[in-house]
C-alpha positions, 0 to 999 in steps of 0.5 A, spaced: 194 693 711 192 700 713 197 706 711 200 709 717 197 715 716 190 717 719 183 717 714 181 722 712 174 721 713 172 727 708 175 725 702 173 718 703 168 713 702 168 709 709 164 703 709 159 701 714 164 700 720 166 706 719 160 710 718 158 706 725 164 710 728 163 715 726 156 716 729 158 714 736 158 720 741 165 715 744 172 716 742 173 712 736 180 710 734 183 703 730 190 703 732 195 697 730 201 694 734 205 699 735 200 704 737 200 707 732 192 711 729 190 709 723 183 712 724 180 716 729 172 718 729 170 726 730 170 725 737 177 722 736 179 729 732 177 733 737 180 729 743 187 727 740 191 730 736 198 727 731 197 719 730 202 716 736 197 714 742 203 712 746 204 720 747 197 721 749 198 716 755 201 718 760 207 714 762 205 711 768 200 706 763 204 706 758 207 699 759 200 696 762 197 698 755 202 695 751 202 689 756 194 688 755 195 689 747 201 685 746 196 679 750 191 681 744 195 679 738 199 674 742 192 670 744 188 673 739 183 674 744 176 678 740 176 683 746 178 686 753 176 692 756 181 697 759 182 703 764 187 709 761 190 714 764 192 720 759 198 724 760 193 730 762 191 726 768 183 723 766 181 717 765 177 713 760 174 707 760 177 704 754 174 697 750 179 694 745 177 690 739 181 685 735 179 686 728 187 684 725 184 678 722 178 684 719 180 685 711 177 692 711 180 693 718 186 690 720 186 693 727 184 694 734 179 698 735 179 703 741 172 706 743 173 710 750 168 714 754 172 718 760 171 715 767 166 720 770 167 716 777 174 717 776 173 708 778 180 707 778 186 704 782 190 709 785 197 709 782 200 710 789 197 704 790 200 696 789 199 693 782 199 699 778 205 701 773 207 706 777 209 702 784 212 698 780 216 702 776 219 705 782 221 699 785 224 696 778 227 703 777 231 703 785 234 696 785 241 694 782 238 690 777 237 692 770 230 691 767 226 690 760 221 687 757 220 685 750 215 683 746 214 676 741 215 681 736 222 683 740 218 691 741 221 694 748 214 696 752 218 696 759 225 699 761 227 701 767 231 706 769 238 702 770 237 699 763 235 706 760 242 708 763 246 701 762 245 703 754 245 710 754 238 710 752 231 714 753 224 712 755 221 714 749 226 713 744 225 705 748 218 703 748 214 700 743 220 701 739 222 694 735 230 691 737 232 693 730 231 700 731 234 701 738 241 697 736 244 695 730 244 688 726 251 686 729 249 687 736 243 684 735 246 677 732 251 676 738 245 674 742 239 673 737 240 665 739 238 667 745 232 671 744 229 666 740 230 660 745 227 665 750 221 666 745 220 659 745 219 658 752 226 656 754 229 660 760 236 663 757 243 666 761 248 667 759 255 671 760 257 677 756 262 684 756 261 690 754 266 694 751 266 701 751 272 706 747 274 710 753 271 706 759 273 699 762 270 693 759 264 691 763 262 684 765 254 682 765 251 676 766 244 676 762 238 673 763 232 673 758 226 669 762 220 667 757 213 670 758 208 665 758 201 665 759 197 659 757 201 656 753 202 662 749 210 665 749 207 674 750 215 676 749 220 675 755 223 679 760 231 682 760 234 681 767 241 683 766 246 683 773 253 688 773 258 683 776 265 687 774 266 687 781 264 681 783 268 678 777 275 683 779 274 680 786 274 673 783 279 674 779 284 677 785 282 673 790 284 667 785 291 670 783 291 671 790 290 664 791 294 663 786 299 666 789 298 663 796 299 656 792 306 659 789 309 661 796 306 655 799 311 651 793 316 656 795 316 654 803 316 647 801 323 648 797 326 652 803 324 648 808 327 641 805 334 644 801 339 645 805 344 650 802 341 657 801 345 658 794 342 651 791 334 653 794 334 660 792 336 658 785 330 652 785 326 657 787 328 663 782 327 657 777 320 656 779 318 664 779 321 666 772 316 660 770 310 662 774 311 670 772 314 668 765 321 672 766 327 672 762 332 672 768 331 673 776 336 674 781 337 674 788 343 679 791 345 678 799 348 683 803 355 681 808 354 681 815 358 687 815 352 691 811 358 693 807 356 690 800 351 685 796 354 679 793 350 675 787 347 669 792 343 665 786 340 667 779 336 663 773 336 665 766 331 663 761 336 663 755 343 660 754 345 666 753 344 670 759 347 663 763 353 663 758 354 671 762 354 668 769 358 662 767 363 667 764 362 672 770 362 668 778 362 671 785 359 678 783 359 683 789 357 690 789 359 694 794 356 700 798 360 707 795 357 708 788 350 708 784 347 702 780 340 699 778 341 694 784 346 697 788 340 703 788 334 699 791 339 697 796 341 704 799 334 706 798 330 700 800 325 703 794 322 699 788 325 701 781 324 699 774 329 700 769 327 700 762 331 700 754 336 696 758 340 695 752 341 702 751 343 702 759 350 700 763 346 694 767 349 687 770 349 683 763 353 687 757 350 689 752 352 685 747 349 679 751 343 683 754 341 684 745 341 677 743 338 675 751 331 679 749 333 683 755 328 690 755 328 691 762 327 689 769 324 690 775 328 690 783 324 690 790 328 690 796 328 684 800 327 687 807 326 683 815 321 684 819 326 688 823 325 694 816 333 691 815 333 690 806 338 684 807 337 683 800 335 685 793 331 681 788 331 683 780 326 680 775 328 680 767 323 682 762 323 682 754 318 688 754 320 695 756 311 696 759 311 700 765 308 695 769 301 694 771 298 694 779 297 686 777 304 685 776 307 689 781 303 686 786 305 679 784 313 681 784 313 685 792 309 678 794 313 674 792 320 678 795 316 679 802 315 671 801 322 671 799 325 675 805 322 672 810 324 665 807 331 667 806 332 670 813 328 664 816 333 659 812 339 663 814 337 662 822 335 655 820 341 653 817 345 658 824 341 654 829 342 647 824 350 648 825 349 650 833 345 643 833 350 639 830 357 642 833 354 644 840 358 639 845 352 639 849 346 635 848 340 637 844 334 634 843 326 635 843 322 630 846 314 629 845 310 629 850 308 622 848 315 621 850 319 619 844 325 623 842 323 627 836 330 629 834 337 629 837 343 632 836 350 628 834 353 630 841 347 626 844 349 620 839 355 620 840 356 619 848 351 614 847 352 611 841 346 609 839 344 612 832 338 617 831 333 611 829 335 606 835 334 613 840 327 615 836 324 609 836 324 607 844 320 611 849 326 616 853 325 611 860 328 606 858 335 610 857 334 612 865 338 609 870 332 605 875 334 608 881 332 615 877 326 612 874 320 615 879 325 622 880 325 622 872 318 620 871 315 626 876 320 631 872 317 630 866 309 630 868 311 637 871 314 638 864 308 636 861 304 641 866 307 648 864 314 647 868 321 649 866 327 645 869 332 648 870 337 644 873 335 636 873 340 630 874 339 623 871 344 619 868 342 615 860 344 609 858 350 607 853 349 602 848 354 599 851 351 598 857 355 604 861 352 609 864 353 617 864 350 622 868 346 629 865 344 635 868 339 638 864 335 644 862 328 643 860 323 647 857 315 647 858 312 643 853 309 647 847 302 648 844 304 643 838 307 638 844 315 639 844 319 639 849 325 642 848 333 639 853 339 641 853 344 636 857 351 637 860 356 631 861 357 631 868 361 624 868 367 626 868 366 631 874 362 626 877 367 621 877 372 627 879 367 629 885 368 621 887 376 620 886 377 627 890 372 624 895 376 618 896 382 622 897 380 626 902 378 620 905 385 617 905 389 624 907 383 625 913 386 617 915 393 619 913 391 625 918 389 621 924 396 616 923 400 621 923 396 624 929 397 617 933 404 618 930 405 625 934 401 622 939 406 615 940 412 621 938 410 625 944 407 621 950 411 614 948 418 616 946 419 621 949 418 619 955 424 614 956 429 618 952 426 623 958 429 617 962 436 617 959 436 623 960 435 623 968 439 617 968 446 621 965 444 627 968 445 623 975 451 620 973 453 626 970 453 629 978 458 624 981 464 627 976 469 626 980 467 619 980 469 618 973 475 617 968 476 622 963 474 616 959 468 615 961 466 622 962 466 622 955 462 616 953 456 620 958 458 626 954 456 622 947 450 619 950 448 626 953 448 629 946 445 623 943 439 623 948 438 631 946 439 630 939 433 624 939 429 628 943 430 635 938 428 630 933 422 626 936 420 634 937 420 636 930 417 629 927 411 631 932 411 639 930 410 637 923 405 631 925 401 635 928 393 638 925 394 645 922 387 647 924 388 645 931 
């Protein structure tokens, strides 16, 4: 093999092939893959100096020349002819040699002459090494191209820079001197499936001291031509963000999956103590705490009492066994009792050297290093709660974990306070004395509530199995069926009579309010009992019939007192009074009979007067 070293054609006897260069008027040159000289002619002398030809090309050619070289060697072509660009802008028309196989040689032979017509493309145009450096040097993408023999002819500004690396020290320089054996080993199997044809991708961090870890996929795809594989092209993609984006939106989804399981608790327990404590017990296993707990306010907003707590660890569960109804009042300060007053996150780390809800000797064994609270606040901006987590580290927590624990607490506030006003409207549903039922635009009863099943006596199954017609009174039917289509329509009742049916055949009356139907097709009643003040109405109605008859009978009575009564006591008294007239006609005897009559006879009268006086219409 010849000697890096350029030949001395004066010291040393050259063979006839180098005699036959050393005659021509062309630049003469023999270079070997790496383009170094390993002889140039006198002409050469004169022309180039130093043995590197890389350096005489001038930049925008340099991948082009290393290309057609690597072609040569690859395929093993005799000759080919090129146009070079030096770095002092002429031209030469070059014609290359193969003569590595040449046992005097072992070389490539490089004859130029300058290109006196300047017959070249322009390196502005399409298809030169320049036009197309300038697009692989302003896209994304980091860009290389390796030989068979894993030289770099090609690396476009984003790789450059991706590896901290120049151009010079980059081309045509072998893989071995660019990095060391331990980098090259974690994807040297990848380069040799490249190298057999085998398109390779793959996934790979960077690690940098100082720097964030940054996530690339790589892709080294084979250069192949005629069946010969020339090297292979290095496309290397920076997906960092895209993979933290991926990665947020699956904790989010993550997170979006807890909460769903969250609301799933909430909306099926009953009791908000025994749902807070399911749920604290789901998220101590989702975020890998040690304790969580959920501390509530009073409805005077003077102190929080401990609603539902989980432990990981007998012992911490052994402290809140031994330590029930736990309240904080307002006056004071406290880790909890703070993020209260100030509705500020806070994070208390050491928590063994601290005076916190568990004591000492039991936060010690627990593992308990610190703890993280957020306020549970409404939408309203009212903290109605407070909730803490246990950690057995004492880290300052990262943005992940923060993140993690306030989505979580505004889950959890809006879960608590929704539950509470379910639970608040569940008690005015069931303890309500009036009716209270949906209705489906179907015209089934969806829920009701017990007042309803018990002025009926249906149970809630019977009553939702049946369309709500075949409770209505027949002579209500066609008023009922109209209101409801009105109902369906937009329209609110606010005041509709009917009367349902009892199971036991019976019928009472309602007077309802009824809202429009909703989007999702309820209708929500409320129905009053009117059958005790319907039959009232009636029994008064009925006796004010009676006593309008009673009137009429006493006014005949008066009418039959004044005209027919009173007419022959009238006669009587006419009658004593013309006996009364003859006085010297009569004994004392039977003047005192008269007398007695004549008293008698006012005194009929004074009363038929009363009798009438009181039978008389008061409104007339």
């Amino acid at each position: 093999m010849l000697t890096t070293n350029v030949k001395d054609t004066t010291t040393n006897p050259l063979s006839g092939f180098y005699q036959y260069l050393n005659k021509t008027s062309d630049i003469a040159i023999v270079i070997d893959h790496k383009l170094n000289i390993l002889y140039k002619n006198p002409k050469a002398s004169l022309r180039i100096s130093g043995n590197k030809l890389q350096v005489l090309i001038s930049d925008h050619h340099k991948k082009e020349f290393g290309l057609l070289l690597n072609k040569i060697i690859i395929k093993k072509i005799d000759t080919c002819p090129i146009r070079i660009l030096f770095a002092d802008d002429i031209w030469y028309e070059c014609q290359l040699t193969n003569l590595l196989d040449d046992v005097e040689v072992k070389g490539i032979v490089c004859i130029m002459k300058v290109d006196v017509n300047n017959n070249h493309l322009s390196d502005e145009q399409p298809g030169t090494e320049q036009f197309y450096r300038t697009i692989t040097d302003n896209i994304p993408s980091i860009i290389a191209y390796w030989t068979a023999d894993l030289r770099c002819l090609f690396a476009n500004k984003a790789y450059l820079s991706f590896f901290g690396k120049t151009e010079n020290e980059m081309y045509n320089t072998k893989i071995d001197k660019l990095y060391t054996r331990e980098q090259i080993s974690k994807y040297e199997r990848f380069m040799v499936e490249a190298l057999k044809g085998i398109a390779q991708k793959f996934e790979r961090t960077i690690e940098e001291e100082g720097k964030k870890d940054r996530i690339i996929i790589t892709e080294y795809v084979p250069d192949v031509e005629d069946g010969h594989v020339m090297g292979f092209y290095t496309l290397i993609y920076d997906i960092t963000d895209l993979k933290l984006q991926e990665q947020e939106l699956a904790i989010n989804n993550e997170r979006e999956l807890f909460n769903h399981k969250i609301s799933a608790v909430f909306s099926k327990g009953e009791d908000l103590k025994a749902v807070l404590s399911t749920v604290l017990e789901k998220l101590v296993a989702y975020g890998d705490f040690l304790i969580a707990e959920v501390w509530l306010t009073s409805v005077d907003k003077q102190s929080l009492s401990l609603m539902a707590h989980f432990a990981s660890s007998d012992i911490a569960e052994s402290f809140y066994q031994n330590n029930k109804n736990f309240k904080i009042q307002i006056d004071g300060e406290g880790f909890v009792r703070n993020i209260w007053k100030t509705g500020r996150p806070q994070l208390i780390t050491n928590f063994d050297q601290h005076e916190p809800f568990l004591q000492k000797d039991t936060v010690r064994p627990a593992g308990l290093k610190s703890a993280y609270g957020v306020p549970l606040i409404d939408n309203t901006g009212a903290v109605v709660g407070v909730m803490m987590v246990g950690l057995n580290n004492s880290k300052v927590p990262d943005q992940q974990f923060i993140q993690l624990v306030e989505s979580v607490s505004t889950h959890f506030a809006a879960e608590i306070v929704r539950k509470k006003l379910e639970l608040e409207l569940e008690q005015i549903f069931n303890s309500a004395p009036d009716i209270i039922a949906t209705v489906g635009t179907d015209g089934f009863y969806k829920k009701t509530n017990p007042t309803m099943l018990r002025l009926l006596g249906f149970s809630e199954q019977e009553l939702l199995n049946q369309h709500f017609i075949s409770f209505i009174h027949p002579e209500d039917l066609d008023n009922t069926s109209h209101a409801f289509k009105e109902v369906i329509d937009g329209m609110a009742l606010h005041y509709f009579e009917n009367r349902l049916r009892k199971k036991d055949g019976t019928y009472i009356c309602v007077a309802w309010n009824v809202t429009p139907a909703t989007e999702n097709g309820l209708i929500f009643c409320a129905g009053k009992d009117m059958t005790d003040r319907k039959n009232s109405e009636r029994e008064l109605t009925t006796l004010n019939q009676k006593l309008e008859y009673q009137n009429k009978q006493l006014r005949d009575i008066s009418w039959i007192q004044s005209h027919m009564v009173r007419a022959p006591v009238a006669r009587i008294l006419g009658i004593i009074n013309i006996i009364d007239s003859g006085e010297s006609l009569l004994n004392d005897e039977f003047r005192e009979m008269i007398q007695f009559l004549k008293n008698s006879a006012h005194e009929l009268d004074e009363v038929v007067g009363q009798i009438t006086a009181l039978s008389k219409d008061p409104e007339k």
